[in-house]
Structure formats: C-alpha cells, structure tokens
VEXZA-948150 format. One record per residue (C-alpha): residue in three letters; residue number from 1; x, y, z. Coordinates in steps of 0.1 Angstrom, whole numbers, plus 5000, padded with zeros to 4 digits. Layout:
N
tipa_pase_c1_c2_c3
ALA_NUM_X_Y_Z
...
***
This chain:
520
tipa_pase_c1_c2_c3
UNK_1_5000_5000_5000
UNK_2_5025_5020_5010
UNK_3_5046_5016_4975
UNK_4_5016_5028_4957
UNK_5_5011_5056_4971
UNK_6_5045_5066_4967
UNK_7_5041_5060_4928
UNK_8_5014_5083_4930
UNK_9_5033_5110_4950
UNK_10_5061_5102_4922
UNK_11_5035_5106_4890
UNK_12_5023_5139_4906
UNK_13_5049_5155_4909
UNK_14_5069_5142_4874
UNK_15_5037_5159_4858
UNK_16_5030_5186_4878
UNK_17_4996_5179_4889
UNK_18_4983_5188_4922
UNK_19_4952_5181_4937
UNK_20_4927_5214_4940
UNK_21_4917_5225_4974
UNK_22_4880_5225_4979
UNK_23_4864_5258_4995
UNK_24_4829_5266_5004
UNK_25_4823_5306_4998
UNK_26_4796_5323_5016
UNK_27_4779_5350_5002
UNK_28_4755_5372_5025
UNK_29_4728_5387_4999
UNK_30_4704_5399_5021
UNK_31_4718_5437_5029
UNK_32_4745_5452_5012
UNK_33_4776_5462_5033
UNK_34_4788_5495_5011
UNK_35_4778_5507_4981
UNK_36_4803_5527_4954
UNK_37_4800_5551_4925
UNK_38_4782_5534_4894
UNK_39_4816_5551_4881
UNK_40_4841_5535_4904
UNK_41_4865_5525_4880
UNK_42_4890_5560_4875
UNK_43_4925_5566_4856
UNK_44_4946_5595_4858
UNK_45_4965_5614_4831
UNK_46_4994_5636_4848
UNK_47_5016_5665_4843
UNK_48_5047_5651_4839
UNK_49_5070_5660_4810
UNK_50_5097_5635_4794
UNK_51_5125_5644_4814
UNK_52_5108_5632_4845
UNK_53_5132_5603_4857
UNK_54_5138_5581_4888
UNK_55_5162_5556_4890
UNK_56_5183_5563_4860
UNK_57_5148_5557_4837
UNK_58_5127_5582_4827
UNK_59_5094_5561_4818
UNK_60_5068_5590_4808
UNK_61_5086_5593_4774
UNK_62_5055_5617_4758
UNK_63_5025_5609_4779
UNK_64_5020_5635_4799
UNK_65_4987_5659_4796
UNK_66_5010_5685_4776
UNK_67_5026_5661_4750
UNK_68_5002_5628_4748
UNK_69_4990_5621_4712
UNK_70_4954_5628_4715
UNK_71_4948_5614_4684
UNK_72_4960_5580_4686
UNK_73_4934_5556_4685
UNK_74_4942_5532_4706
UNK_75_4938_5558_4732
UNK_76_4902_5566_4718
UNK_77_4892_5532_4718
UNK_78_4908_5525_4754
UNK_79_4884_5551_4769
UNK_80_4854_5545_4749
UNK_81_4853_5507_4759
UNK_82_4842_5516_4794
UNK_83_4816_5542_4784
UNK_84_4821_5559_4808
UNK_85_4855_5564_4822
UNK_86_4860_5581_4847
UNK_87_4892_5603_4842
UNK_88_4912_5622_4867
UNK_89_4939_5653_4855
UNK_90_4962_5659_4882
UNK_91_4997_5650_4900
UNK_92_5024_5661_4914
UNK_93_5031_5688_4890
UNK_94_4995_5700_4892
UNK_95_5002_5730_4916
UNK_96_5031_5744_4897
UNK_97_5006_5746_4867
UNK_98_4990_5784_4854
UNK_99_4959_5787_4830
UNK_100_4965_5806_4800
UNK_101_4931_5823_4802
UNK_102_4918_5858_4815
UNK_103_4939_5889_4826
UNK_104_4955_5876_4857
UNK_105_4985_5862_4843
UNK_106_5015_5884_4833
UNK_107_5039_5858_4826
UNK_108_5033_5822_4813
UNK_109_5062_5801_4809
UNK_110_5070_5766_4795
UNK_111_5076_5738_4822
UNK_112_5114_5728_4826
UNK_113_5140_5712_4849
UNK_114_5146_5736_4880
UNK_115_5165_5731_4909
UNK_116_5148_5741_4941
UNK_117_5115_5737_4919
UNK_118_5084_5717_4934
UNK_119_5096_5686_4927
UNK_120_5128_5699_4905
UNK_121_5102_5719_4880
UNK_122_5097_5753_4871
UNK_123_5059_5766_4867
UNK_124_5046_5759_4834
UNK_125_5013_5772_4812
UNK_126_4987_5754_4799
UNK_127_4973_5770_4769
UNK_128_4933_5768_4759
UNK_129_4938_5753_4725
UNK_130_4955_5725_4745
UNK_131_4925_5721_4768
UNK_132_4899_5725_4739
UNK_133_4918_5694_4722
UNK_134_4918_5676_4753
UNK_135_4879_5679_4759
UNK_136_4874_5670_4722
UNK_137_4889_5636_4729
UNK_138_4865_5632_4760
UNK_139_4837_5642_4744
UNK_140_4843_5617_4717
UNK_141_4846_5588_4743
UNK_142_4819_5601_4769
UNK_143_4848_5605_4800
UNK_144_4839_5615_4828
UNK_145_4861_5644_4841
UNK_146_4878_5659_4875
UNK_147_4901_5685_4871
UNK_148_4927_5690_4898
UNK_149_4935_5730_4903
UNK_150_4968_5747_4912
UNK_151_4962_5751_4951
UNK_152_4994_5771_4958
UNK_153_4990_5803_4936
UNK_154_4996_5834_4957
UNK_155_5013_5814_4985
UNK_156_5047_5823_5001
UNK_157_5072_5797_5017
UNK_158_5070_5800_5054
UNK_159_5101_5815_5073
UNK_160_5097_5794_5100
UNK_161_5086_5760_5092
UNK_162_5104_5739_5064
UNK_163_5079_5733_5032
UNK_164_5049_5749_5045
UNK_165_5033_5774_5023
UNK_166_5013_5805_5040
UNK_167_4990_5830_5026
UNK_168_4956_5824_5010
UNK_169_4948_5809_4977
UNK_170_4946_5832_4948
UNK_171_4918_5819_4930
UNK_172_4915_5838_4901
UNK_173_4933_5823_4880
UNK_174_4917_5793_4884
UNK_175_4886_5811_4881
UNK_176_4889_5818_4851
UNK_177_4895_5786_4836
UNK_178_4862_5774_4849
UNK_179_4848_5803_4833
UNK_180_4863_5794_4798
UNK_181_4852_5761_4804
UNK_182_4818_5765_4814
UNK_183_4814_5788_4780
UNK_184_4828_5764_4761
UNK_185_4803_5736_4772
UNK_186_4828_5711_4785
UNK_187_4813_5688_4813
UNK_188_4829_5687_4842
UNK_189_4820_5658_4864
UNK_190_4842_5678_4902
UNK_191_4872_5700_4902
UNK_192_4898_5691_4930
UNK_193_4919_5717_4947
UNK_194_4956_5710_4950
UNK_195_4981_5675_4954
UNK_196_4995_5661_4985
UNK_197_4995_5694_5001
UNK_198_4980_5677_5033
UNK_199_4993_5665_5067
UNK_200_5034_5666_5062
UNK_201_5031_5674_5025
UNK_202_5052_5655_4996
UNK_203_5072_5687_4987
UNK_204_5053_5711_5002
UNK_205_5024_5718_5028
UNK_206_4991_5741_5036
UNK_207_4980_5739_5074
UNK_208_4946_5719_5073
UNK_209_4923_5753_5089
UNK_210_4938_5773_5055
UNK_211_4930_5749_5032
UNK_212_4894_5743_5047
UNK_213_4893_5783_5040
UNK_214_4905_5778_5005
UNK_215_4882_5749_4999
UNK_216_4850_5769_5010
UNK_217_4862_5798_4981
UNK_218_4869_5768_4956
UNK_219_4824_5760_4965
UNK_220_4817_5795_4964
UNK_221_4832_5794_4930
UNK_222_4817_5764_4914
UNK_223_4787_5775_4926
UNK_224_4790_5810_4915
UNK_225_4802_5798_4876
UNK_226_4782_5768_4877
UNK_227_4746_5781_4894
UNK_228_4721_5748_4883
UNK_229_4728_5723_4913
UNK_230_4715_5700_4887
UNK_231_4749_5701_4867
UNK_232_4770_5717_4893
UNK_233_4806_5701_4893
UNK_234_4813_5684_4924
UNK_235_4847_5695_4949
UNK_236_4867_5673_4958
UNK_237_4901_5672_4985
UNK_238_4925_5675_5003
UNK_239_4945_5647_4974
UNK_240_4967_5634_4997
UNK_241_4979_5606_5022
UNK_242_4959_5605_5052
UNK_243_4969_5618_5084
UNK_244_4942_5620_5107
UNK_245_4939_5655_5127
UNK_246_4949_5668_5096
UNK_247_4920_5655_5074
UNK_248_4894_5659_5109
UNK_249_4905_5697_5112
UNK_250_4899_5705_5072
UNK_251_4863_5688_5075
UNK_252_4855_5709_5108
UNK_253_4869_5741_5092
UNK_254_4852_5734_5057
UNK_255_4820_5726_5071
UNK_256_4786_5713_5061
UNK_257_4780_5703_5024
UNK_258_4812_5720_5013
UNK_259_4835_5690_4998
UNK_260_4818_5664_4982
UNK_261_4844_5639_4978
UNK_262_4873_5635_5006
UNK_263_4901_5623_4983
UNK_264_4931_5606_4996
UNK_265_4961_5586_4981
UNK_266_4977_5553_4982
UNK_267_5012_5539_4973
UNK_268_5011_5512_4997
UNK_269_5036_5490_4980
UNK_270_5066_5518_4986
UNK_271_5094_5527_4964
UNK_272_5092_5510_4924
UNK_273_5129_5508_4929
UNK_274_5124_5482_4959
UNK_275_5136_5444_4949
UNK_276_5111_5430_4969
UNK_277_5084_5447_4953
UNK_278_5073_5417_4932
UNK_279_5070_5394_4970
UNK_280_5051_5420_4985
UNK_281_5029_5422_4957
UNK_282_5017_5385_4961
UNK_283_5019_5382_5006
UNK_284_4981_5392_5014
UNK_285_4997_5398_5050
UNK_286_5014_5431_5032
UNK_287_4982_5440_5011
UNK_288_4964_5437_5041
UNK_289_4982_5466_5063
UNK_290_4962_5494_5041
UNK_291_4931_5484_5054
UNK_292_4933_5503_5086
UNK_293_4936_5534_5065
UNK_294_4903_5530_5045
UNK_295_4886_5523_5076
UNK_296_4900_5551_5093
UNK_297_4892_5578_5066
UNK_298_4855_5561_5065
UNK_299_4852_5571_5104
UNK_300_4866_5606_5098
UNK_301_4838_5611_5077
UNK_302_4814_5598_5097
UNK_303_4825_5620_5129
UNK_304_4831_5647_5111
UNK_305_4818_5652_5074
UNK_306_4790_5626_5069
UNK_307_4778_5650_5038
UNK_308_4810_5637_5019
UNK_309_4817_5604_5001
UNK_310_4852_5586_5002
UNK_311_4875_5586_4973
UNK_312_4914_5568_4959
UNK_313_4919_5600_4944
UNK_314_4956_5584_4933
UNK_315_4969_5551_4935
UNK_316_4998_5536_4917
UNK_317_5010_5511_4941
UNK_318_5045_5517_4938
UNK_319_5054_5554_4937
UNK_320_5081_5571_4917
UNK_321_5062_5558_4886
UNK_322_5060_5524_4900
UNK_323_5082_5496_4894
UNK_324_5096_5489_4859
UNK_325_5094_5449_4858
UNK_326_5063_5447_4878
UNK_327_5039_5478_4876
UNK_328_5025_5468_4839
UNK_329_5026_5430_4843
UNK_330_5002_5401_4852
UNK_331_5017_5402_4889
UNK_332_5002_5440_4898
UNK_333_4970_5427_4890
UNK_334_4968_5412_4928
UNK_335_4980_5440_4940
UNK_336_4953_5463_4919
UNK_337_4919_5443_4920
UNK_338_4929_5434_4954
UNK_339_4926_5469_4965
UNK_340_4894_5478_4940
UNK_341_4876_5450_4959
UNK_342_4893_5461_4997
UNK_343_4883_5500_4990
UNK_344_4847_5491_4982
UNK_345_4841_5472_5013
UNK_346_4853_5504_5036
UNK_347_4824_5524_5012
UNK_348_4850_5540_4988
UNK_349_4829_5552_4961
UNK_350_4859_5559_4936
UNK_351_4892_5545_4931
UNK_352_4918_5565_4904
UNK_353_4947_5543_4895
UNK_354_4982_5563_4883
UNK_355_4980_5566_4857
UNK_356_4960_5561_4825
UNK_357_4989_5563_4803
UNK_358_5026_5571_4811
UNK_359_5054_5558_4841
UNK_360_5057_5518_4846
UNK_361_5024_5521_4861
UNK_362_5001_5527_4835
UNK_363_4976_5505_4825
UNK_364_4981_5515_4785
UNK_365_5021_5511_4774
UNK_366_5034_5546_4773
UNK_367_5050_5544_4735
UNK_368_5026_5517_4721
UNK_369_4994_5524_4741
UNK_370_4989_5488_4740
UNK_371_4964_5476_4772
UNK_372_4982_5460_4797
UNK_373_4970_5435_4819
UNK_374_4957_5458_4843
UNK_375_4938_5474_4819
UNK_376_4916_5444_4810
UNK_377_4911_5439_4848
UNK_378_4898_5470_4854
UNK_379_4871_5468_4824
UNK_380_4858_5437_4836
UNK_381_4853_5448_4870
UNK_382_4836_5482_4852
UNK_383_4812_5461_4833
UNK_384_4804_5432_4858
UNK_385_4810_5444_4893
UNK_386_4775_5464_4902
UNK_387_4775_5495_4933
UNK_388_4756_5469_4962
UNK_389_4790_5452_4980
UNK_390_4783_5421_4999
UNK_391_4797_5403_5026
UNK_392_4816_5379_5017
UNK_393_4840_5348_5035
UNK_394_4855_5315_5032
UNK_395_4872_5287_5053
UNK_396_4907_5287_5035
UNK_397_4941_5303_5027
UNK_398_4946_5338_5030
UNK_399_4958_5337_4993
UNK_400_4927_5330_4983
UNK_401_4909_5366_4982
UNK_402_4873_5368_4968
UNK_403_4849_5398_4969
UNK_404_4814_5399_4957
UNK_405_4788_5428_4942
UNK_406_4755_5428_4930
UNK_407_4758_5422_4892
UNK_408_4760_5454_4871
UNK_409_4739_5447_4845
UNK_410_4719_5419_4855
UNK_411_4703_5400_4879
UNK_412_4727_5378_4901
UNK_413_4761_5387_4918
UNK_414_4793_5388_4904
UNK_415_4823_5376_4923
UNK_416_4861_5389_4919
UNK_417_4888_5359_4930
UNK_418_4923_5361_4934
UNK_419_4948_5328_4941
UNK_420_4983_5348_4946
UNK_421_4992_5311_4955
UNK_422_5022_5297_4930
UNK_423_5009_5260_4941
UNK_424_4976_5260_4955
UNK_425_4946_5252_4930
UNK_426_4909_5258_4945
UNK_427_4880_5241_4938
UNK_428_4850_5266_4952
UNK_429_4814_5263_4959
UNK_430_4793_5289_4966
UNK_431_4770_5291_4993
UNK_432_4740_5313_4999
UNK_433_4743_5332_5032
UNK_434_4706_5336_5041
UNK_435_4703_5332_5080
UNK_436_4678_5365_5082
UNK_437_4652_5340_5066
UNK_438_4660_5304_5065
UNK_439_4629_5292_5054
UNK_440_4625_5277_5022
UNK_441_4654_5300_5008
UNK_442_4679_5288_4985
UNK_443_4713_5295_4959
UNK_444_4693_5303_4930
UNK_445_4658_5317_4920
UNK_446_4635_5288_4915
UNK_447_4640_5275_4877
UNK_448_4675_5299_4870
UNK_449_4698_5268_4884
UNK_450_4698_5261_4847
UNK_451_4715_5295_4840
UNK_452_4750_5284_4831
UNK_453_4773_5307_4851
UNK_454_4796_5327_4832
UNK_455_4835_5323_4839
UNK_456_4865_5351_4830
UNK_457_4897_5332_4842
UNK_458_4930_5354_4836
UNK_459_4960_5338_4836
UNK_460_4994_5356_4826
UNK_461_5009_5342_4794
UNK_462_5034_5311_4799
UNK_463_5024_5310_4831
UNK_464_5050_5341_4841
UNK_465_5035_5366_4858
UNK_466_5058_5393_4853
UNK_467_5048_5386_4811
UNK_468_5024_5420_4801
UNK_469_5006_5396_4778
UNK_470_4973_5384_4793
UNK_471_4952_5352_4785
UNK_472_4913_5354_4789
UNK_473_4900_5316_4792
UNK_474_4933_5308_4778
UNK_475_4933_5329_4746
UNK_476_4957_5364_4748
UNK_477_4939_5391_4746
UNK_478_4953_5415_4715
UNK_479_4937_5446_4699
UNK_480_4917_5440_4667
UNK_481_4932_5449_4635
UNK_482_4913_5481_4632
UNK_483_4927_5487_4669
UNK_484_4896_5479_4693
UNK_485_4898_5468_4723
UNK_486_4888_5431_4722
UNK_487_4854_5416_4725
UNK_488_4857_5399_4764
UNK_489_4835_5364_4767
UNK_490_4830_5347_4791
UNK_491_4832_5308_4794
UNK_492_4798_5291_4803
UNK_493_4797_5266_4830
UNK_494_4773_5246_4845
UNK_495_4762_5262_4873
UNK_496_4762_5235_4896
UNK_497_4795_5224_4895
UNK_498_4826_5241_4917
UNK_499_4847_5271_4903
UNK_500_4879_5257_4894
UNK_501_4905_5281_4901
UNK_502_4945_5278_4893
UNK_503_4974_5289_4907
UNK_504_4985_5326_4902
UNK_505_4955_5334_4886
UNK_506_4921_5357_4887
UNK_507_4887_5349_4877
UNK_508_4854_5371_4875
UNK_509_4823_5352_4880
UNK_510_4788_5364_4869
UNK_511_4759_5342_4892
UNK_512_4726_5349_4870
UNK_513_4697_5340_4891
UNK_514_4714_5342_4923
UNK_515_4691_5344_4955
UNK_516_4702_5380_4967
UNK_517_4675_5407_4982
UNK_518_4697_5430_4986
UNK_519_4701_5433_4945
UNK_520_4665_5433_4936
***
C-alpha cells in the first residue's frame, strides 16, 4: 500500500499535477455592506514631462497631459470601451501649473527642469487650445472628468517651518478657467483643489484650517460659475495621504456640504525601485496593512463630514512611477483588483489608478498604448462588478481573496477571485448566506439553476507573471486589426459544479439567478 502511494506522490509531481483544494464561499445577499459610484473605475492622466526620471529611467517618454497624442486611437478606443470612464487630471506637477486664460497672468512660461522647483520643475502654462483638444477627445469617448487646480497660487514659503506654504489661495486664475470652460460647454463631472499638500506634505504643505478656507472659496466658485445644482461640478480634496487630525481639522473648518468627495492617496507598496516589490505584491499579510487606512478615513467622515463620500483619488502602488518589471505586468493585478475590491468594502465610492497612460504604472504602454494586463482587469470589473458590495467569506488560505457585488447589468452577483498562490489550486462552491430567513430559501431563483454561470479566468501568458501579455480563458487578449479593444467572453459553466481556480491566477464570475435581496 505503501509503495503505491509513493508512485502516485512520484507521478504527481513528474507531471506537475496537484490536487485542487476544495472551499465553500459564503455569500450574505440579504443587505448590502457598502455601496460605490456606478463610476468607480477611475484613471489618471498627469503632468509630467519626458525628462521626469527616477532611478536612472525616465518612463513617461510623451504621455504626459502636455505632449500625449490625443489622436491616437488606441487611446480613443481604450476610453470609449468603458463608456464611461472616469478620468482624473492631476499630479504632482499640478500646483506648479498656470491657465493661459483671462487677465490675471502676466507671465506664462514653459515647464522645465529647476532646481529648488516643486519637485525639480519650474511653473509651466497650459494654453486653451491645449485644453479644447483635450475635451474633444473626452467628448468623443463620453469620460467623465475631475480637474485637479493649482492650490498654491499666491502662496509664500514660510520663514519658519520647512515646506509649509502660507498665505491664502489666489483663485483667480483658476477662476477663470472654469469660466472658459463652462462657456465652452465642457462637462465637468468635480474639480479638485491641490496635490498632497495635506498632513506633512510630499514637497510642500498648507496647514489643514487654511485649506478648509480655501476649499469653502473653491464652493463658492463652482457655485457662482456653475449656478444649476443639477449640473454643478462636484469638489473634491484634500488629494493626499491620510493623516488623521489633519484630514478631521479641514472637515471641521470646511463645514457642512462644502467637499463632496474627501480624496486621499495610496502607494502602499513603497518605492518601484524596491527588489522586493514583486513578494510583497503577492503576501496578502502586506496587502492587508492598508486596510486600517480605509477604515480610518471612513470614520473621519462619519464624525466629522458625513455629507462627503470617500475617494482613491491616486493610487499607483509603487510610487516614483512604479516599478519597471512589475507595475505593467500580470503580477500587479493582485495588488490592483485586490485593492478595488478592499476600498469598496470600507464604502469608497471611487478609486483612480496612476496613471492612464505614462510611468511603469500605466495601464496603457506609454509608447505603444497597447492595454496592459491591468487594463483588461479594470474593464471587467467596470462592466460586471455592480454599486451593492456584499459580505463575503471562506474557510481557506489567506491567498485566496474573493469579493462579491450585485451584478452590474443583471440580475445575480458577480464575484472577483484572486489565488496569489504559486501551488495552490481551488475548487470553490458557493454558498448562499441567508440566516435572516431560513425558510425555504435557496442559491438560486427557483427555475435559473439552469443559468449556466459565466466564467473570466486570467492567467498571465506562459504562466510568468511578470509577462504584460494576458490570457482570457486561455486565449491572449490582443487589439483588433482596426485597433479595438477586444470583444471579452466569458466561458459558460454549469452552474452547479465548483469554480475551478488555478494557481497565480484571477477569475470574474457572473451568478445569474442568484438568490440576493439586497440586489432586487
């Protein structure tokens, strides 16, 4: 006996099979625990120019907001496919940028290397015709846009304290570029006020009661330029990392129904230059650490601006344009749809990744404009992942990470899983949740077990997950000849047998039929 199972142990491992661990996945569909933005799904386009370099690369080549071919069509097609997308124009660079609009600018100059500069930049202008091309391009594709505006015009450095900024914000400037673009007719979906100018600042600073003064002018603008609450653009800040008497103090100052979105920014996964990036990418333990910060901006806004809604204003994972062998591949993916599902548990309504196009980051190749894998991941989640987030929990491996909405377009739920596991293979079955009313209650809607449930298992190309090629149901994913974005199907499967998962993989699950209340 013993002989034979060795042989076994032997033939297993000569041909690399492994048996799949079975899980049972509970699904609560009674109440919803959090709900997002039907839009939730956001990308960023930045301000970087092509001499913007970290570790002896300089990865933005020509897609930054001044230079990126708005013409190209892959770019067209990248943003139509979500219909909507919802796009963010901001960065780093945003606060050292001037409007070339009105009377209230006497210089204007180009945008170059400077030392001493916010982050090593001079100011720089952005002219109208620029701006009309750019709103062309999201008319054509239906974007949904948030405009981040220059929060430190009219400030002085402090003489006391290093990097902070005093002085109130001159807004007129700014003012006027809302005018131009209200009489132009470009929609306008929230303007933002400033980047990372919160808590310690990144490379510079605005005390938290100043900016709640400056945020109340930024309303009284909007309102002022914009005067039908029906299409009033929403305001959005402070744009940076969390800090908690910092963000409490602005919502106090600010006060009722004056910011709209509280915006704050992720790169959990640290420098891009870090070696270990690509472990801590795939150890849940890691991904897990953020957590406490989601929660903890939920409660801010809860004790102290329940009127505003919680938003990943920028997240790129890895900062300093992210990591150059990891950022665009397969691997980033458990890092990215990990957080999409984390955020909208702890009632995030939006999440904007960094960046759209351009850095190591970007879910389109800077040069190409080719999708990377990330891209395809955050489409699917667009189209199948509805608003209503439900509880969800199993009895295995921390690897194993599974989060379930409503479905978007249909009846049913629609379940996001992620193996990070090299080895492990999961066998899942999922289980209805329904202890409110446990009479007579069951998976499925009497007569829709018959629904075949459809399957989207992505899997990186020759199994390496640092490859940028993905496979959809085992077929790579590649632009059509006349540069679309490719038609995304799912695999039918009876709906009564377990979801197979593999090893270093994700899968998107659409339940039709599914016995859920709290999506009716």
């Amino acid at each position: 006996m013993g002989s034979r199972i060795l042989i076994c142990c032997v033939l297993l491992s000569i041909f690399g099979l492994s048996l799949a661990e079975e899980v049972k996945l509970s699904i609560k569909g009674v109440t919803s625990i959090a709900k997002t933005d039907d839009n939730f799904i956001c990308a960023t386009l930045d301000w970087w120019p092509e001499n913007k370099c970290d570790y002896n690369q300089c990865p933005w080549g020509k897609a930054g907001i001044l230079n990126l071919d708005l013409d190209n069509k892959i770019l067209a097609n990248a943003i139509k496919a979500f219909s909507p997308l919802r796009i963010r124009i901001g960065g780093s660079l945003q606060d050292q940028i001037l409007y070339k609009v009105g009377t209230s600018l006497k210089k204007c100059p180009h945008i170059k290397k400077r030392d001493g500069g916010l982050f090593g930049f001079s100011k720089g202008c952005f002219h109208m015709e620029r701006w009309d091309q750019m709103n062309k391009l999201f008319n054509d594709t239906g974007a949904k846009i948030t405009f981040g505006l220059n929060a430190l015009i009219g400030r002085k450095k402090s003489k006391d304290v290093d990097s902070l900024m005093v002085g109130d914000w001159y807004s007129k400037n700014s003012h006027d570029f809302m005018k131009y673009t209200a009489s132009k007719g470009y929609k306008i979906d929230s303007y933002e006020l400033g980047n990372e100018l919160c808590g310690t600042g990144v490379s510079a600073k605005i005390d938290a009661e100043q900016y709640g003064k400056d945020i109340v002018e930024l309303k009284r603008l909007v309102q002022d330029v914009y005067p039908d609450p029906s299409t009033q653009p929403k305001v959005l800040g402070p744009a940076g990392f969390y800090d908690e008497q910092w963000f409490n103090t602005f919502l106090q100052t600010s006060g009722a129904n004056v910011v709209d979105g509280l915006t704050h920014h992720i790169y959990n996964l640290g420098a891009g230059v870090d070696s270990t990036l690509i472990n801590k990418i795939q150890d849940p333990y890691f991904l897990d650490q953020i957590a406490q910060t989601y929660k903890d901006v939920s409660t801010s806004i809860k004790s102290f601006g329940p009127w505003a809604r919680a938003w990943v204003g920028e997240a790129g994972g890895a900062y300093n344009s992210g990591g150059k062998d990891v950022s665009h591949t397969f691997a980033n993916g458990f890092w990215y749809l990990d957080q999409l599902g984390m955020t909208s548990t702890f009632d995030h309504k939006v999440f904007c990744r960094q960046a759209l196009i351009g850095g190591n980051y970007a879910l389109l190749n800077t040069t190409t404009f080719i999708p990377n894998p990330d891209y395809y991941g955050a489409l699917l989640w667009h189209r199948l992942m509805g608003k209503n987030v439900l509880s969800t929990s199993h009895n295995s491996s921390p690897y194993l990470r599974v989060y379930s909405h409503c479905s978007k377009n249909s009846a049913g739920v629609s379940v996001l899983i992620i193996n990070m596991s090299n080895s492990t293979s999961f066998d899942i079955s999922v289980e209805n949740d329904m202890n409110l009313y446990p009479e007579g209650r069951t998976l499925m809607e009497e007569g829709e077990d018959k629904i075949p449930r459809e399957e989207y298992h992505l899997t990186p190309k020759d199994g390496n997950i640092q490859s940028d090629v993905l496979l959809l149901n085992g077929s790579p994913l590649k632009l059509t000849e006349s540069s679309d974005i490719p038609e995304m199907n799912p695999k039918l499967v009876d709906a009564s047998l377990p979801i197979k998962v593999a090893p270093d993989s994700i899968v998107f699950i659409t339940i039709k039929g599914y016995n859920a209340p709290a999506c009716a």
